[in-house]
C-alpha positions in Angstrom: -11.9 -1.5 15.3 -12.9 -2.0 12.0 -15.4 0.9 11.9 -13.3 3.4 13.8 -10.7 2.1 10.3 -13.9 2.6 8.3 -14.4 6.2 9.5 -10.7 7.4 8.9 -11.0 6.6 5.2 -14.0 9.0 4.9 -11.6 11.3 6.9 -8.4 11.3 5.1 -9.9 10.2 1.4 -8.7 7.8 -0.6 -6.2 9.7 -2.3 -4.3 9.6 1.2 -4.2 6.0 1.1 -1.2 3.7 -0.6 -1.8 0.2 -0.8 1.5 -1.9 -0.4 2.5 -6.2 -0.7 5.1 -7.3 1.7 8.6 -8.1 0.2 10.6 -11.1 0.9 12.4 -9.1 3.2 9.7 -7.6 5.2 9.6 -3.6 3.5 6.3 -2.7 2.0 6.2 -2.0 -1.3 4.0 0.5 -2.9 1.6 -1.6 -5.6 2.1 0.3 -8.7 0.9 -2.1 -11.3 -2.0 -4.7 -11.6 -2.7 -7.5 -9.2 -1.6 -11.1 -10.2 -4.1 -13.0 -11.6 -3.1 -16.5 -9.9 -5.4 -17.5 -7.0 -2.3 -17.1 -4.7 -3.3 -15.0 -1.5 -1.4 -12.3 -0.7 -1.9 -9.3 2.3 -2.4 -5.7 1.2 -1.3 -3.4 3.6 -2.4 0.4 3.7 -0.3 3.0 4.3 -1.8 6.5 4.8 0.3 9.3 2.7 2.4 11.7 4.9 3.4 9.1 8.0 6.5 8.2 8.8 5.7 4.2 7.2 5.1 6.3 3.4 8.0 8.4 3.9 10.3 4.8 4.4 8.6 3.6 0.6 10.6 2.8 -2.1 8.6 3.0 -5.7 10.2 1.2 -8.4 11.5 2.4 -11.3 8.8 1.8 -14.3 10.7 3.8 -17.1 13.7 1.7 -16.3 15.0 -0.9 -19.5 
C-alpha cells in the first residue's frame, strides 16, 4: 500500500498535493501556515488537487484583521 501511495506522488508531483489537519468538527483544513512547535501529535492528511475532497476545502482568510 504504501509504495503503490509512494508511486502516485512521483505521478501527480507534489504540487498536486495539499496537506490538511483535522478540525474539531471533522472538515480538513488546508495547512497554510507553519507547524506548531509543541510536541503535541497531530495527523496530516493529504489531499490530491482537483478531487472532489479539495474541491470541499475551505482556506482561511490570512489578509483578514
Amino acid at each position: 500500500e504504501l509504495a503503490r501511495l509512494l508511486n502516485a506522488v512521483r505521478v501527480l508531483g507534489i504540487a498536486d498535493l495539499v496537506m490538511c489537519l483535522h478540525t474539531r468538527d471533522g472538515r480538513l483544513f488546508p495547512l497554510l501556515v507553519d507547524l506548531p512547535s509543541n510536541r503535541e501529535r497531530f495527523h496530516i492528511v493529504v489531499v490530491v488537487a482537483g478531487t472532489p475532497p479539495h474541491a470541499a476545502l475551505r482556506y482561511a482568510d490570512v489578509d483578514a484583521e
